[in-house]
N, C-alpha and C positions, 0 to 999 in steps of 0.2 A: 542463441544463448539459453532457451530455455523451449525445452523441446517436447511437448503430450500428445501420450502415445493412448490411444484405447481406451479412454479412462471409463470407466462405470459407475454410478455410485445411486445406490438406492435403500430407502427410508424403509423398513416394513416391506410391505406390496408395492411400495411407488418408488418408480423406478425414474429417477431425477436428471441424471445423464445417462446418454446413451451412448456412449463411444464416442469422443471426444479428443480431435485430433490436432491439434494446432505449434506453431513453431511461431515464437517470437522475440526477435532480434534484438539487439545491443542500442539503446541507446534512443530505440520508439517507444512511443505512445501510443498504445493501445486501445480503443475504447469498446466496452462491452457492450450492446444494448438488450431491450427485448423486454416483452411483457411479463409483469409478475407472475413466479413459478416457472420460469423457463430455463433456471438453470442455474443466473450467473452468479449468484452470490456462493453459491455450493462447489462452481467453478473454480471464485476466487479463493476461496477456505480450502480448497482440495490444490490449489499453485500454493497459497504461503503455509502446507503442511498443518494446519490446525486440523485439515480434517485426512482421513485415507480414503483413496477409492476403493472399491470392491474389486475391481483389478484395471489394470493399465498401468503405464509406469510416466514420471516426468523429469527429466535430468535440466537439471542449473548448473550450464560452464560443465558439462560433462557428469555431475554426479548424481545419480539413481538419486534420488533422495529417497523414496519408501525402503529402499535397501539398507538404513542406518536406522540405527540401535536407539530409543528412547532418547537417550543422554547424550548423544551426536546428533539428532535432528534437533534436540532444545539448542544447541550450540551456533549448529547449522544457521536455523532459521534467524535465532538473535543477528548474525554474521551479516549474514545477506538478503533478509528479506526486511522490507519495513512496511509500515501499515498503516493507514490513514482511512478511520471508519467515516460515516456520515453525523455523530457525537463524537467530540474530541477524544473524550475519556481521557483528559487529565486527571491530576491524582489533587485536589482540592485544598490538602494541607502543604502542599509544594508549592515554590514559584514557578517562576515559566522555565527558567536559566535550571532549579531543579529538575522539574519533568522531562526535561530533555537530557537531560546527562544520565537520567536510568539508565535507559538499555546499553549505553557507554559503560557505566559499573558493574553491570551484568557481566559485560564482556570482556572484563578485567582488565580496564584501558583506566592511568591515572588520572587521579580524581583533578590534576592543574593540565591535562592533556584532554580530557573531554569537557572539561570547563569552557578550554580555549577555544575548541572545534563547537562546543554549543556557542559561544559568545558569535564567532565568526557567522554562524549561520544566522543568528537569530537577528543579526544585526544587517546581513544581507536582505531578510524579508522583510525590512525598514521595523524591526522590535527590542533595537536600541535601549530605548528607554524605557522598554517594559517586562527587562526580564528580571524585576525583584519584587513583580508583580503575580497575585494569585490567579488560577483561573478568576473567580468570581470577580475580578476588578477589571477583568478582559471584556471586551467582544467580543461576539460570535466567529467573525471574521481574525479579530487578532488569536483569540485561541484556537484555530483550525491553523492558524499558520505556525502556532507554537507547535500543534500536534504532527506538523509536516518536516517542519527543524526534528523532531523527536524522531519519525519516519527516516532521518536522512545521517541520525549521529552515527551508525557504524560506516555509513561506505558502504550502503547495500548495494547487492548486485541489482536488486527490480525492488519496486514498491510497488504494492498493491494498494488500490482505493476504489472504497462501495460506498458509494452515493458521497461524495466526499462532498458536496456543494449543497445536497440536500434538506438541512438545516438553518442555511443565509440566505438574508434576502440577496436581493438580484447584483445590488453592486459589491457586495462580498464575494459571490459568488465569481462574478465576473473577475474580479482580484486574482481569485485563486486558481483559475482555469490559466488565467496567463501565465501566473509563477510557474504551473507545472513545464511548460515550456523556456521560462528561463533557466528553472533549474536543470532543462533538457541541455540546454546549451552550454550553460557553468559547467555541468559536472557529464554528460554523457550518457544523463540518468535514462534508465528504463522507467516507463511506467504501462501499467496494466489497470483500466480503471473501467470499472460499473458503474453505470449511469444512465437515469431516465432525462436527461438536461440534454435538449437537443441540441445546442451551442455549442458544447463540451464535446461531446460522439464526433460531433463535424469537424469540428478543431483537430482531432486526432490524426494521426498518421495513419494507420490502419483503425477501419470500423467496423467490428466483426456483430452479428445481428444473432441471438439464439433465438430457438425455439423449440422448446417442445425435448429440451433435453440435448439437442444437437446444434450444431454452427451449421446457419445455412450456408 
């Protein structure tokens, strides 16, 4: 499903990745690891198109993505990619039921049609009764899973997350390692996730290890 080819990418003189080659399938879970500065967060920013490589290319379901124009990779990426950082990055003046339904209006899906697909989810990661609630009225753990509903309102082809657990203590933490795998099972989700949590790596399907700019 999502195929890197060659990828390069470097800051100035420092040279970050080094050719960077990996294929990953439909429906796994991926776990990134490796010492800080080895790569992987630059990795995950260069798969969900925030960032470009210096060269290499990486096709999603077949399509080049660096080979699209400004205004079809913002489209692109809303479509099919979703993201789930280690800070929720809710939006403070919204509810949860709002925050989630953004990148639904972004992607000009009606406003009682993403309503409905946020209520659905939101209610499947047991937050029921908390979506006419703000962040600030949240947990840690309840808004990391509001930010996962958010990750998952278009029907993304893969979701990315870096240090997604990072932030909660141990039994939030624990919470949301599992959802990634139920929601593997519900929907056939992909995920690709950075992580120093050695629970989470393990848990994965494939455990890929960087260093030093490369997949050993």
């Amino acid at each position: 499903m999502i195929k890197i080819e060659n990828i390069h990418k470097t800051f100035g003189n420092l040279e970050v990745l080094k050719g960077v080659n990996l294929t990953i399938e439909q429906g796994k879970i991926v776990s990134i690891v490796g010492a800080s500065g080895a790569g992987k967060s630059t990795l995950l920013q260069i798969i969900g198109t925030l960032d470009k490589p210096n060269c290499g290319s990486i096709l999603i379901n077949d399509i080049d993505v660096f080979k699209l124009n400004d205004r079809d990779l913002s489209l692109f990426r809303n479509k099919h990619i979703g993201f789930v950082f280690q800070f929720h990055h809710l939006l403070p003046e919204f509810t949860a039921l709002e925050n989630v339904c953004i990148p639904a209006f972004i992607n000009k899906i009606s406003k009682a049609e993403a309503e409905k697909r946020a209520i659905e989810l939101l209610s499947s990661l047991g937050l029921k009764d908390r979506m006419n609630h703000k962040p600030s009225e949240l947990s840690g753990g309840e808004a990391q899973r509001v930010a996962v509903c958010r990750a998952l309102i278009n029907k993304p082809t893969v979701v990315l997350a870096d240090e997604p657990s990072g932030n909660l203590d141990s039994n939030s933490a624990k919470e949301l390692h599992e959802l990634f795998f139920k929601l593997r099972e519900l929907y056939n989700q992909t995920f690709v996730i950075v992580t120093h949590n050695e629970d989470l790596s393990n848990m994965a399907d494939v455990k890929l290890i960087m260093k030093d700019g490369i997949i050993l």
